[in-house]
PDB file of N, CA, C and O in Angstrom, chain B, residues numbered from 101:
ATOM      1  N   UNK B 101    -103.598  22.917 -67.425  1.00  0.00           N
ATOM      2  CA  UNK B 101    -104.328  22.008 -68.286  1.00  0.00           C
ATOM      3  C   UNK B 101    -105.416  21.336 -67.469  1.00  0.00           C
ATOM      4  O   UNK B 101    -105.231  21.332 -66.252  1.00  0.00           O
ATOM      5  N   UNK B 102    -106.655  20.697 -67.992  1.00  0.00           N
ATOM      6  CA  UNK B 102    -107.785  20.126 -67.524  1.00  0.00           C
ATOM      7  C   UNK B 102    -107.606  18.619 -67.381  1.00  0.00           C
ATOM      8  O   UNK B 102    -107.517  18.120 -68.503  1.00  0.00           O
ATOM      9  N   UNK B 103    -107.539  17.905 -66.614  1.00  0.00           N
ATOM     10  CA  UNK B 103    -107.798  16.101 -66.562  1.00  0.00           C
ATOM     11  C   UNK B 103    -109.053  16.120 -65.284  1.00  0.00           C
ATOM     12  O   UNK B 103    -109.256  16.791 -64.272  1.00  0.00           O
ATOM     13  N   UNK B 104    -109.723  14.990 -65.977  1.00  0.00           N
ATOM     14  CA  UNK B 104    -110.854  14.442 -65.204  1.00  0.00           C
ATOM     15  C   UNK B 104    -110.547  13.302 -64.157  1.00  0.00           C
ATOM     16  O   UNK B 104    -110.457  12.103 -64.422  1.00  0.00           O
ATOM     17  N   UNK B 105    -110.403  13.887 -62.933  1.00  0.00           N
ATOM     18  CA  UNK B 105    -110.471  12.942 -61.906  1.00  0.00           C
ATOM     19  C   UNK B 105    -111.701  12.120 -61.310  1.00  0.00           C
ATOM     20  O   UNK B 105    -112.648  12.751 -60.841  1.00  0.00           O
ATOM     21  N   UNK B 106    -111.709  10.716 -61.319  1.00  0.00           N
ATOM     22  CA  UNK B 106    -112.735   9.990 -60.865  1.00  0.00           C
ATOM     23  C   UNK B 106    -111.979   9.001 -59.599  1.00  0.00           C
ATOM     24  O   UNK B 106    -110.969   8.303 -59.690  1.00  0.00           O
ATOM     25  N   UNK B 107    -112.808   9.219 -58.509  1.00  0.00           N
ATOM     26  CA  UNK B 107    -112.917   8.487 -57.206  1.00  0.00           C
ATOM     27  C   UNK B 107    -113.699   7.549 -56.966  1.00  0.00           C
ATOM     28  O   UNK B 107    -114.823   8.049 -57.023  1.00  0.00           O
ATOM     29  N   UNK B 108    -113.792   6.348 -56.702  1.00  0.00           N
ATOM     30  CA  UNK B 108    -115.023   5.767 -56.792  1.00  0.00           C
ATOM     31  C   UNK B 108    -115.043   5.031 -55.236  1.00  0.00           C
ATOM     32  O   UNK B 108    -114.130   5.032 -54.410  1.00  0.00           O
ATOM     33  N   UNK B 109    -116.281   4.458 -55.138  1.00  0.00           N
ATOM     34  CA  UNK B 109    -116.345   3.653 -53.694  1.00  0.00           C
ATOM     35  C   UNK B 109    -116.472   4.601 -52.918  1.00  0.00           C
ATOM     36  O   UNK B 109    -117.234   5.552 -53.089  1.00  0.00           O
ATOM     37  N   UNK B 110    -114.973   4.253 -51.029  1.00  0.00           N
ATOM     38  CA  UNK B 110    -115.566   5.219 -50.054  1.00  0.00           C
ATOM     39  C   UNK B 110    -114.294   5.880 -50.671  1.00  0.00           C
ATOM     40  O   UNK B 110    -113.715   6.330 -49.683  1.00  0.00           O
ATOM     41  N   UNK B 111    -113.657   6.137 -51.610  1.00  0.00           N
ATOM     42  CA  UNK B 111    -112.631   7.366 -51.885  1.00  0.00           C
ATOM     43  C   UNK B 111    -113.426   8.670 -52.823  1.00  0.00           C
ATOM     44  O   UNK B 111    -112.945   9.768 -53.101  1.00  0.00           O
ATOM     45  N   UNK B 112    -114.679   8.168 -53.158  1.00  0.00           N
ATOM     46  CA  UNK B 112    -115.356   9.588 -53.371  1.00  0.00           C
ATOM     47  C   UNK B 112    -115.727  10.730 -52.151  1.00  0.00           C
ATOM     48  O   UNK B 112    -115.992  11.855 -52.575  1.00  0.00           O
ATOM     49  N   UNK B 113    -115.765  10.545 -50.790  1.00  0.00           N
ATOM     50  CA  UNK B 113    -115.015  11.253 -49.717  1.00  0.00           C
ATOM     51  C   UNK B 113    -114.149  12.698 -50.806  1.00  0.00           C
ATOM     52  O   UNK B 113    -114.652  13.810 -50.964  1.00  0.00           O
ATOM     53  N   UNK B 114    -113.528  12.486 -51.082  1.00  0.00           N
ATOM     54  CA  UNK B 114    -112.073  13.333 -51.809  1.00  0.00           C
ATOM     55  C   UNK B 114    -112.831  13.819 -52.879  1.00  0.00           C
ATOM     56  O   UNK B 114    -112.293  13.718 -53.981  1.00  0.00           O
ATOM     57  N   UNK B 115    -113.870  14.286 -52.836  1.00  0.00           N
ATOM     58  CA  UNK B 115    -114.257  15.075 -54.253  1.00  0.00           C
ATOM     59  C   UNK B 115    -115.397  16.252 -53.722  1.00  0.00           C
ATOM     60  O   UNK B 115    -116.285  15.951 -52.925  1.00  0.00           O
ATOM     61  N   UNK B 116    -115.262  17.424 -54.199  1.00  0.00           N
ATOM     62  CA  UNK B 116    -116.288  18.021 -53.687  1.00  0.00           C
ATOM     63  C   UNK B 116    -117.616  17.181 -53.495  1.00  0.00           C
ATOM     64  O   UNK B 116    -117.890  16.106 -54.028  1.00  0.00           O
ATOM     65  N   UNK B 117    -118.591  18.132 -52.359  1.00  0.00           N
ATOM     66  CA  UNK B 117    -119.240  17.277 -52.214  1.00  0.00           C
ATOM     67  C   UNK B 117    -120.441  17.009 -53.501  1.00  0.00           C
ATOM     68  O   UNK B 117    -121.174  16.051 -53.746  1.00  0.00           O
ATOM     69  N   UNK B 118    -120.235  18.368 -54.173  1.00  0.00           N
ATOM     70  CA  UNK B 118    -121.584  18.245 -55.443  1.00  0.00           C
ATOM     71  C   UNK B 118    -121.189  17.917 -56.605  1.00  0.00           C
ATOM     72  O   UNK B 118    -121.896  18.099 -57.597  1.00  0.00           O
ATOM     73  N   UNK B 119    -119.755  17.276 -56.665  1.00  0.00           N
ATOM     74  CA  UNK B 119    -119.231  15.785 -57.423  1.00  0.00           C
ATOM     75  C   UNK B 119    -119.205  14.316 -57.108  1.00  0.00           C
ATOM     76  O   UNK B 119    -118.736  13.401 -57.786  1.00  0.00           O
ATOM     77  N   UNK B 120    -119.913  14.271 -55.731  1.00  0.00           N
ATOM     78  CA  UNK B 120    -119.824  13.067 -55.425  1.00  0.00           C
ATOM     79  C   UNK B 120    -120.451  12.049 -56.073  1.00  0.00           C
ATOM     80  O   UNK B 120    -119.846  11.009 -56.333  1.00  0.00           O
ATOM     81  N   UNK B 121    -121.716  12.240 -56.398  1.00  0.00           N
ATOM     82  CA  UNK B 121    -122.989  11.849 -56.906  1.00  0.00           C
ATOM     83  C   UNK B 121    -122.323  10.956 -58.760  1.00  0.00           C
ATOM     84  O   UNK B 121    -122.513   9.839 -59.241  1.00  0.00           O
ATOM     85  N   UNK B 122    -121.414  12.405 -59.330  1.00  0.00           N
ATOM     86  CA  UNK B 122    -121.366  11.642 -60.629  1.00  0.00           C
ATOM     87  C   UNK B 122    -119.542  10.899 -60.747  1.00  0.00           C
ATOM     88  O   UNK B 122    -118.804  10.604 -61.687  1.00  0.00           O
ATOM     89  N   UNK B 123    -119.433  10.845 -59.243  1.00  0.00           N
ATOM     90  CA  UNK B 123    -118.060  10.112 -58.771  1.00  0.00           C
ATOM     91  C   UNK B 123    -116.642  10.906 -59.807  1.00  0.00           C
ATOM     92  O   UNK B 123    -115.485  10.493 -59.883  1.00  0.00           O
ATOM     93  N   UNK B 124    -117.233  12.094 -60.476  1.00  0.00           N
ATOM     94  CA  UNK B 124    -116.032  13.077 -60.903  1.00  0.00           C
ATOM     95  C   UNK B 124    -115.687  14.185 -60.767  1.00  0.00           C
ATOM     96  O   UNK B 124    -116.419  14.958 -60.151  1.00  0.00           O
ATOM     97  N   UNK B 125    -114.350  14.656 -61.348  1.00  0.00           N
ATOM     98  CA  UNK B 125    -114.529  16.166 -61.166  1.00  0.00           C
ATOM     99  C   UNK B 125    -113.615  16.893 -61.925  1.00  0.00           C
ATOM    100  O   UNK B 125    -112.478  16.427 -61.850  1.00  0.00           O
ATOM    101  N   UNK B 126    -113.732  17.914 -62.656  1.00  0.00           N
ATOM    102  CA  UNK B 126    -112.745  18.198 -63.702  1.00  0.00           C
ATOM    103  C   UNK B 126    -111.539  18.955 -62.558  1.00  0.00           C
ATOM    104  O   UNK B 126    -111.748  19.427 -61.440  1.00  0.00           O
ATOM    105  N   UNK B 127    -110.611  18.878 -63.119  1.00  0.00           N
ATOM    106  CA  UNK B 127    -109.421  19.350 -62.316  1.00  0.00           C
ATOM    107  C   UNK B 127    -108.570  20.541 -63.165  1.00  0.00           C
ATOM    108  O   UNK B 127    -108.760  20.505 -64.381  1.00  0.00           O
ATOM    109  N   UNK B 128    -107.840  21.378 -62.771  1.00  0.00           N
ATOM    110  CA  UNK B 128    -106.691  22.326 -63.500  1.00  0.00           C
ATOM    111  C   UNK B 128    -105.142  21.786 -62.836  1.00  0.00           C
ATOM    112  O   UNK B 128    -104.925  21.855 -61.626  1.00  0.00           O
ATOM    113  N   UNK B 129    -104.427  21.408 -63.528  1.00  0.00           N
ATOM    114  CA  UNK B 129    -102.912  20.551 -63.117  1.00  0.00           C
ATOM    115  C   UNK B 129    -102.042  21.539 -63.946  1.00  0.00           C
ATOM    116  O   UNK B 129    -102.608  22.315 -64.716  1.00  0.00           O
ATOM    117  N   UNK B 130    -100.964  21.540 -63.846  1.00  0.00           N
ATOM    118  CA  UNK B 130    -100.213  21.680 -64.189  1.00  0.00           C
ATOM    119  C   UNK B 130     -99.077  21.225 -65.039  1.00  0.00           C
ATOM    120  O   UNK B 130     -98.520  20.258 -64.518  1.00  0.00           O
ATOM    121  N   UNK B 131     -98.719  21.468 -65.795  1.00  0.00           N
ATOM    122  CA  UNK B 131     -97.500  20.371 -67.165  1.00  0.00           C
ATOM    123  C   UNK B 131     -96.624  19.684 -66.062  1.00  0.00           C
ATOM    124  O   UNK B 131     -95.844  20.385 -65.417  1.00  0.00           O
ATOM    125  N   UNK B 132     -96.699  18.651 -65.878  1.00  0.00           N
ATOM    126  CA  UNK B 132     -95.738  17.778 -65.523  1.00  0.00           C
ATOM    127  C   UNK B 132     -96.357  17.146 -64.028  1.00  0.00           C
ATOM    128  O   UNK B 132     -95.820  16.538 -63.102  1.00  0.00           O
ATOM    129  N   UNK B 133     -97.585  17.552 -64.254  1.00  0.00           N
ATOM    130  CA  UNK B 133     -97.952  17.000 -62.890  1.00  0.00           C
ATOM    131  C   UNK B 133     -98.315  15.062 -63.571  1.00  0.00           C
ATOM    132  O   UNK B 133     -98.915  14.535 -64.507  1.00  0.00           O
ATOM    133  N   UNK B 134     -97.565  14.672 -62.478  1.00  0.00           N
ATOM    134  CA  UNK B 134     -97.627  13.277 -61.998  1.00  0.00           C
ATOM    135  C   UNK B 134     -99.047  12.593 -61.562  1.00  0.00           C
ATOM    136  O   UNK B 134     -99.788  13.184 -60.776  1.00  0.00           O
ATOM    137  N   UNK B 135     -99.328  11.552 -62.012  1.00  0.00           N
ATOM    138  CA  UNK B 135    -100.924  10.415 -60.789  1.00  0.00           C
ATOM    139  C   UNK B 135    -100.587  10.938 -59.643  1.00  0.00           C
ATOM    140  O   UNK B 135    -101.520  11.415 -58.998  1.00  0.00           O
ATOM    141  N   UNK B 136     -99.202  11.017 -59.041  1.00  0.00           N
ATOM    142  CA  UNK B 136     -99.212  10.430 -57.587  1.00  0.00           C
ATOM    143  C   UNK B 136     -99.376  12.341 -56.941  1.00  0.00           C
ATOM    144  O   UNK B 136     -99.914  12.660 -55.881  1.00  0.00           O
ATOM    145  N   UNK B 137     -98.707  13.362 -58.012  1.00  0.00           N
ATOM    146  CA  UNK B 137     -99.493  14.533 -57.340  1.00  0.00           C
ATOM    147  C   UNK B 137    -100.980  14.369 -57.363  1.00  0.00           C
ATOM    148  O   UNK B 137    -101.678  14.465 -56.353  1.00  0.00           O
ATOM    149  N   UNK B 138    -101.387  14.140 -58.452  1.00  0.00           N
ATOM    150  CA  UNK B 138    -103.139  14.761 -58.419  1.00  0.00           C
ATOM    151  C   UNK B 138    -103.578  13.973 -56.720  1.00  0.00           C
ATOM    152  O   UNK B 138    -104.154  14.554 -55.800  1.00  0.00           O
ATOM    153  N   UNK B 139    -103.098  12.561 -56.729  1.00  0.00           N
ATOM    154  CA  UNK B 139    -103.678  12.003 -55.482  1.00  0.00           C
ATOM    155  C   UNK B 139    -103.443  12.755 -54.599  1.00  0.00           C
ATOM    156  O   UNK B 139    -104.362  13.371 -54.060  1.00  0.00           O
ATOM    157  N   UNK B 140    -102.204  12.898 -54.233  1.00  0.00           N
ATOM    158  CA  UNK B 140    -101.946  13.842 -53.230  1.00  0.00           C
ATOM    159  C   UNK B 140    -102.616  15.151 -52.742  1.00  0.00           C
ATOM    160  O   UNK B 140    -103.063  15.374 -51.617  1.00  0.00           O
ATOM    161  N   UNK B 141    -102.591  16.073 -53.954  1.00  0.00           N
ATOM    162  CA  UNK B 141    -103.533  17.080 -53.974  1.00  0.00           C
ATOM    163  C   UNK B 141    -104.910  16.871 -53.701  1.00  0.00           C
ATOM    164  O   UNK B 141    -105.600  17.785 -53.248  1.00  0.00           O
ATOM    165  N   UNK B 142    -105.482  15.456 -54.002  1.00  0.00           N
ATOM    166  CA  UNK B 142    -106.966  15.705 -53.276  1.00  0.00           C
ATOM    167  C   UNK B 142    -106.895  14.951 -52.298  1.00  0.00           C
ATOM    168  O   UNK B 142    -107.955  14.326 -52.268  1.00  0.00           O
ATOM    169  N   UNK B 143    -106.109  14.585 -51.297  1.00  0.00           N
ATOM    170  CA  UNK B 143    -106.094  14.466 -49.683  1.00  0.00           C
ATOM    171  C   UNK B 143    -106.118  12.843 -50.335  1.00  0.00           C
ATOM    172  O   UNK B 143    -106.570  12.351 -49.300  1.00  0.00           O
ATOM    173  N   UNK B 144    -106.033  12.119 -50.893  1.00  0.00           N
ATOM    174  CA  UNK B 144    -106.355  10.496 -51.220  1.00  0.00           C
ATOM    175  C   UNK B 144    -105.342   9.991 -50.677  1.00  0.00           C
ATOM    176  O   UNK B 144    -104.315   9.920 -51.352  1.00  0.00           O
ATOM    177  N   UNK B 145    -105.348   9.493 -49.288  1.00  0.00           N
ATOM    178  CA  UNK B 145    -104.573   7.952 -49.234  1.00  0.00           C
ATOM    179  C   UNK B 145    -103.477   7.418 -49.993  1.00  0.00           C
ATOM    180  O   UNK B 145    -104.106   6.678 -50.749  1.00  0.00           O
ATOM    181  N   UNK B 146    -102.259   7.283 -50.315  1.00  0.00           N
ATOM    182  CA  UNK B 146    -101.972   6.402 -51.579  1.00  0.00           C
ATOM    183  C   UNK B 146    -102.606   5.100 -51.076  1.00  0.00           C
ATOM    184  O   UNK B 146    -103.418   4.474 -51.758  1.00  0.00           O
ATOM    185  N   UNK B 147    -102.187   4.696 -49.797  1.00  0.00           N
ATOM    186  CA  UNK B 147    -102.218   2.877 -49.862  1.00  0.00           C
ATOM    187  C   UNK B 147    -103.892   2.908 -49.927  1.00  0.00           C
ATOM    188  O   UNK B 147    -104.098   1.971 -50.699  1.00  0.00           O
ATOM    189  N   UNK B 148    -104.722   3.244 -49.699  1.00  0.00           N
ATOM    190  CA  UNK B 148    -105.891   3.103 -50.331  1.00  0.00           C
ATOM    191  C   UNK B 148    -106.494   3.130 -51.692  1.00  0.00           C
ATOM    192  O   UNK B 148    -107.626   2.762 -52.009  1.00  0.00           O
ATOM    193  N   UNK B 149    -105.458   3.677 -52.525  1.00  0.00           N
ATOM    194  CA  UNK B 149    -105.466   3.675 -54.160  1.00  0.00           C
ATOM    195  C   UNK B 149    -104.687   2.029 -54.947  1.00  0.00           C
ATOM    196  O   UNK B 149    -103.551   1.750 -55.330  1.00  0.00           O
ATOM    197  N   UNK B 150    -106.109   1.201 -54.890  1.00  0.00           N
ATOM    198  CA  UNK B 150    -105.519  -0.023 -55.306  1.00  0.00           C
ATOM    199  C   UNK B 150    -105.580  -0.409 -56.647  1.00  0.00           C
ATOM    200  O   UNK B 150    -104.949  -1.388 -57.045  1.00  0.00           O
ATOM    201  N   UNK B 151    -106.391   0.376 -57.496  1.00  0.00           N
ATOM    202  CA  UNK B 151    -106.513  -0.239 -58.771  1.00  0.00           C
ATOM    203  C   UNK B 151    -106.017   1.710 -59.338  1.00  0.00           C
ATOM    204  O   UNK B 151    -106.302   2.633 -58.574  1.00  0.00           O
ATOM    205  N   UNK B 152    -105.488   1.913 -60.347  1.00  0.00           N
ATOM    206  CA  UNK B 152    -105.240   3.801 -60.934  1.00  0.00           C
ATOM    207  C   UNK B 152    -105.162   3.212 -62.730  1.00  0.00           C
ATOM    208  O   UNK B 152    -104.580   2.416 -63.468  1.00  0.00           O
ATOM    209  N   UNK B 153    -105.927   3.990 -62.713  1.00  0.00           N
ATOM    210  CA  UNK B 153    -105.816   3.942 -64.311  1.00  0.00           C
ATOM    211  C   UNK B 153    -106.050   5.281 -64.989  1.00  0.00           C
ATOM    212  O   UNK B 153    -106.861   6.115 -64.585  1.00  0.00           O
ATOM    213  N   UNK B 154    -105.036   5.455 -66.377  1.00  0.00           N
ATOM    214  CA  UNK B 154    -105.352   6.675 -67.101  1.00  0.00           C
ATOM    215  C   UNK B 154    -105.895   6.430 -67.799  1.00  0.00           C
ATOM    216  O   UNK B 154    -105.381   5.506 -68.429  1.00  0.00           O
ATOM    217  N   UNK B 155    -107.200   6.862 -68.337  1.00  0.00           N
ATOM    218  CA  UNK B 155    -108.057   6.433 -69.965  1.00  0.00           C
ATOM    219  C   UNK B 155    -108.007   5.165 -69.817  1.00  0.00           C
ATOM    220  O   UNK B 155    -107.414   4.437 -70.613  1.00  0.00           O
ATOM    221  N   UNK B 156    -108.697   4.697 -68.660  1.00  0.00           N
ATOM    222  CA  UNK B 156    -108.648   3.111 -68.666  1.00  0.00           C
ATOM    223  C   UNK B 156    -106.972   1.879 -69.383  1.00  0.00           C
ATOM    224  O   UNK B 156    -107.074   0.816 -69.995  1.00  0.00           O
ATOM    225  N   UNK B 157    -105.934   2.459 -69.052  1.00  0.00           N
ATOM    226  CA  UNK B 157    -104.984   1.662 -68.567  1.00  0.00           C
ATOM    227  C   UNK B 157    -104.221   1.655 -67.833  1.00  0.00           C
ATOM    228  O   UNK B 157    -103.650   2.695 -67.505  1.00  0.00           O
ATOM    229  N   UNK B 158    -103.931   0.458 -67.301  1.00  0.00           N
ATOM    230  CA  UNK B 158    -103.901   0.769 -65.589  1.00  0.00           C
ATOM    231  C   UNK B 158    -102.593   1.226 -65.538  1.00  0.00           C
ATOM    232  O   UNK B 158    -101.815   1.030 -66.471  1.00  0.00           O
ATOM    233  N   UNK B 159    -102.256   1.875 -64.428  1.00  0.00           N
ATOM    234  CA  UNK B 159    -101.157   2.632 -63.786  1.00  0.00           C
ATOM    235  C   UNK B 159    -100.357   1.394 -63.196  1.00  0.00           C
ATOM    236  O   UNK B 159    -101.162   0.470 -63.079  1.00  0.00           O
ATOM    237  N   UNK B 160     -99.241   1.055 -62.827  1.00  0.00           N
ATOM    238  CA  UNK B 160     -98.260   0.521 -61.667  1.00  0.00           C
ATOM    239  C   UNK B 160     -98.213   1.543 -60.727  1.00  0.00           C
ATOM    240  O   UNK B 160     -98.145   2.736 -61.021  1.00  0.00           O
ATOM    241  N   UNK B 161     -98.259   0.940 -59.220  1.00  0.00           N
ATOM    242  CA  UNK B 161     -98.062   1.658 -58.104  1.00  0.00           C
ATOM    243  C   UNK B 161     -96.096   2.136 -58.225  1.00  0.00           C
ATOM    244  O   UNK B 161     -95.777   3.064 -57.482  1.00  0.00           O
ATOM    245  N   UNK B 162     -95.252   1.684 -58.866  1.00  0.00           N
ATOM    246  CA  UNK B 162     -93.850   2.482 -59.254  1.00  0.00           C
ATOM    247  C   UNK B 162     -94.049   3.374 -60.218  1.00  0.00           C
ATOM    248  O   UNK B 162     -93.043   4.060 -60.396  1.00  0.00           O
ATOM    249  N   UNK B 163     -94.843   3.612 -60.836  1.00  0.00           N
ATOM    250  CA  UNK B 163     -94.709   4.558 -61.802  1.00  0.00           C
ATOM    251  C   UNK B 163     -96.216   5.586 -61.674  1.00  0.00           C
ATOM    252  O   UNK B 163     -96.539   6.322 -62.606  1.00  0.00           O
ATOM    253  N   UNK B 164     -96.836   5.512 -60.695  1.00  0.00           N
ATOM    254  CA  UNK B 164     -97.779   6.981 -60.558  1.00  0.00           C
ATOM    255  C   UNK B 164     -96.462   8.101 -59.822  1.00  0.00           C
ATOM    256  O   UNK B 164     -96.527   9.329 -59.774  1.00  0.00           O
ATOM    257  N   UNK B 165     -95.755   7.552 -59.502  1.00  0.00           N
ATOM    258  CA  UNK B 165     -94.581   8.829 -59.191  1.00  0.00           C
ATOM    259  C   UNK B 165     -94.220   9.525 -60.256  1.00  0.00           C
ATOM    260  O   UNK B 165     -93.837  10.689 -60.133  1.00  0.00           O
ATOM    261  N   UNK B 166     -94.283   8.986 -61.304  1.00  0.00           N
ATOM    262  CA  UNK B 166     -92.998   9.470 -62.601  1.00  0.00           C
ATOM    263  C   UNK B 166     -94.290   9.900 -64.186  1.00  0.00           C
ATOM    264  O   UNK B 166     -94.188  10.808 -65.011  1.00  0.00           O
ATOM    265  N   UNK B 167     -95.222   8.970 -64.076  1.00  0.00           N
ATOM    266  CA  UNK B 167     -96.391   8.767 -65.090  1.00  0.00           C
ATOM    267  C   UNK B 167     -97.181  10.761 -64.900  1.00  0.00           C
ATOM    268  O   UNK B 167     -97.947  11.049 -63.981  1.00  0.00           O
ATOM    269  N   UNK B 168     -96.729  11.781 -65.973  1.00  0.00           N
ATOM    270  CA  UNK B 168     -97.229  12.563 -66.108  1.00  0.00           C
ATOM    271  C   UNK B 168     -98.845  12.959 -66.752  1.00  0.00           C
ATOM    272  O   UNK B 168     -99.187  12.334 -67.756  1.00  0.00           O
ATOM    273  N   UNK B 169     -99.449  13.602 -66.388  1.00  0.00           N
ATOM    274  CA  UNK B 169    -100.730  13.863 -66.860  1.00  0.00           C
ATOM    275  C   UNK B 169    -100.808  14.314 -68.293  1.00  0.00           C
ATOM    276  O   UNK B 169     -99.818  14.971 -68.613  1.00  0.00           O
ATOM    277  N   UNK B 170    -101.489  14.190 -69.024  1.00  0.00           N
ATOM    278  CA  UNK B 170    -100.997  15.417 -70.159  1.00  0.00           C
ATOM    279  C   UNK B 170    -102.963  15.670 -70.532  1.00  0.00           C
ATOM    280  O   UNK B 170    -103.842  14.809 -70.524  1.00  0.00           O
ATOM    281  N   UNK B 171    -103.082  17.227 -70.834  1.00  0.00           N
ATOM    282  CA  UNK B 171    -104.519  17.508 -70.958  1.00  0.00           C
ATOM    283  C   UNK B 171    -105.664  16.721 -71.274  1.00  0.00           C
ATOM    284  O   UNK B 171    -105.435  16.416 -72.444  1.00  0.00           O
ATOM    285  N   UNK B 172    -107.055  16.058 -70.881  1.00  0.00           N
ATOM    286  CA  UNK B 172    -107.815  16.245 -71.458  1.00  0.00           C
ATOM    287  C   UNK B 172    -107.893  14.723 -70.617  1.00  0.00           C
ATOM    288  O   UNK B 172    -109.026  14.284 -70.422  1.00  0.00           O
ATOM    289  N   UNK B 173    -106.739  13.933 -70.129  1.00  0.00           N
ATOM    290  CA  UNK B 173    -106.988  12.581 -69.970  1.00  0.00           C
ATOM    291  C   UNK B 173    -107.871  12.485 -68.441  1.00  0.00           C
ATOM    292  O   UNK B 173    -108.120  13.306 -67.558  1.00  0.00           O
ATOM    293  N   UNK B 174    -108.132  11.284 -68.617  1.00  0.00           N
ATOM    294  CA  UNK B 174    -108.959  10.796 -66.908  1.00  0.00           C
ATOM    295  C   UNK B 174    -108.388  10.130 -65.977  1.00  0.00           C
ATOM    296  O   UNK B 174    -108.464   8.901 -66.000  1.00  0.00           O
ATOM    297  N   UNK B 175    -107.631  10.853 -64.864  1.00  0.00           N
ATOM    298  CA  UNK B 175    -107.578   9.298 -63.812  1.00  0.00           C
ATOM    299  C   UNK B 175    -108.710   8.877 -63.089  1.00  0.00           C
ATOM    300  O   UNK B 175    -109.554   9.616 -62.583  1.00  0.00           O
ATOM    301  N   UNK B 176    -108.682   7.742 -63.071  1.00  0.00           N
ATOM    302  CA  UNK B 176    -109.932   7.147 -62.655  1.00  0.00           C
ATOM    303  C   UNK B 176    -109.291   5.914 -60.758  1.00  0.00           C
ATOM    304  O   UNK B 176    -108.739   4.851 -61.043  1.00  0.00           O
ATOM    305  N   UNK B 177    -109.398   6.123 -59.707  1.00  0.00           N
ATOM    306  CA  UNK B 177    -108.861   5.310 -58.745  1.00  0.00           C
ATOM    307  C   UNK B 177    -110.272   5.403 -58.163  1.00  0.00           C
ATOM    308  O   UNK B 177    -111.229   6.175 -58.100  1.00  0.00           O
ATOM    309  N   UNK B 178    -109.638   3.480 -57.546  1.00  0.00           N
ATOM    310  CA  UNK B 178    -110.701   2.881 -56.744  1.00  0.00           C
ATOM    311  C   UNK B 178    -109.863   2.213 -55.674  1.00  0.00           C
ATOM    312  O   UNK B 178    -108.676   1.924 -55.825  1.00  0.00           O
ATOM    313  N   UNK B 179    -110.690   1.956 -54.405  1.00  0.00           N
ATOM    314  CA  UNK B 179    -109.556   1.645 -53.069  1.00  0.00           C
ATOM    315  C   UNK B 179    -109.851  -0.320 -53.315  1.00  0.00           C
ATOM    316  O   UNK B 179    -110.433  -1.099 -54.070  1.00  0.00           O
ATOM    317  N   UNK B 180    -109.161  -0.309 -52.341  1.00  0.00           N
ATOM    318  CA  UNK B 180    -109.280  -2.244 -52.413  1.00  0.00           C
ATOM    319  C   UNK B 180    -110.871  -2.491 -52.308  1.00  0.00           C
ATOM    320  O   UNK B 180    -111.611  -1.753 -51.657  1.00  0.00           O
ATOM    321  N   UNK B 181    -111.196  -3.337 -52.850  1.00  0.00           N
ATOM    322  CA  UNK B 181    -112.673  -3.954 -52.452  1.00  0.00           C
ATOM    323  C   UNK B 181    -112.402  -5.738 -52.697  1.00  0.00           C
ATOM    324  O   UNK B 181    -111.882  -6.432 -53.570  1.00  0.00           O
ATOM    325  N   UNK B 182    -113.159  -5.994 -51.236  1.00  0.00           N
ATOM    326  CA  UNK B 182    -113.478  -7.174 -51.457  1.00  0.00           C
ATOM    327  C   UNK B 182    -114.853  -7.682 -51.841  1.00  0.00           C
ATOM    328  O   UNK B 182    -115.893  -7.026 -51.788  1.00  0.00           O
ATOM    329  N   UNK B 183    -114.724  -8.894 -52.222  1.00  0.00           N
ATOM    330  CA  UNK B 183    -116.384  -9.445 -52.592  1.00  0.00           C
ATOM    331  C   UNK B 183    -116.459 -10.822 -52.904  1.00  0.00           C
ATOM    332  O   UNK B 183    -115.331 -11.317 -52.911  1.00  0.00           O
ATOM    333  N   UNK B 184    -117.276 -11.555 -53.142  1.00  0.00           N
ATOM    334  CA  UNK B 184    -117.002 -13.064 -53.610  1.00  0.00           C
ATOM    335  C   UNK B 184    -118.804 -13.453 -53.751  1.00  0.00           C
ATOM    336  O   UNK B 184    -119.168 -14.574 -54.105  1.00  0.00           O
TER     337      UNK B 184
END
């Protein structure tokens, strides 16, 4: 099945490089693949994955282990940022 992975910040690093630009990249997963595989599979850090969201709602760092993909959706992760 297809889900759209988005990296943003310095975790776009992890995306080909001629996806970097539109910070995505369509992916092929598998039924039952998990957040915390897709991260895995593209070399991402977990503890650098501070905010994960599917279709814009956010993930818990206990449940990208267990939280399955199902076709067509987006994860979208960004690493910590500070600012003020």
């Amino acid at each position: 099945m297809k889900i759209t992975l988005k990296l943003f910040a310095s975790l776009a690093i992890h995306l080909p490089a001629e996806a970097r630009s539109s910070h995505q990249v369509d992916v092929e997963v598998d039924m039952g693949t998990t957040v915390l595989d897709v991260i895995r599979r593209q070399g991402v850090p977990e503890a650098l994955c501070a905010i994960v969201l599917i279709d814009g709602v956010w993930v818990a760092r206990p449940d990208r282990a267990t939280r399955a993909m199902s076709e067509g959706q987006a994860l979208a992760v960004w690493p910590p940022i500070a600012g003020g």
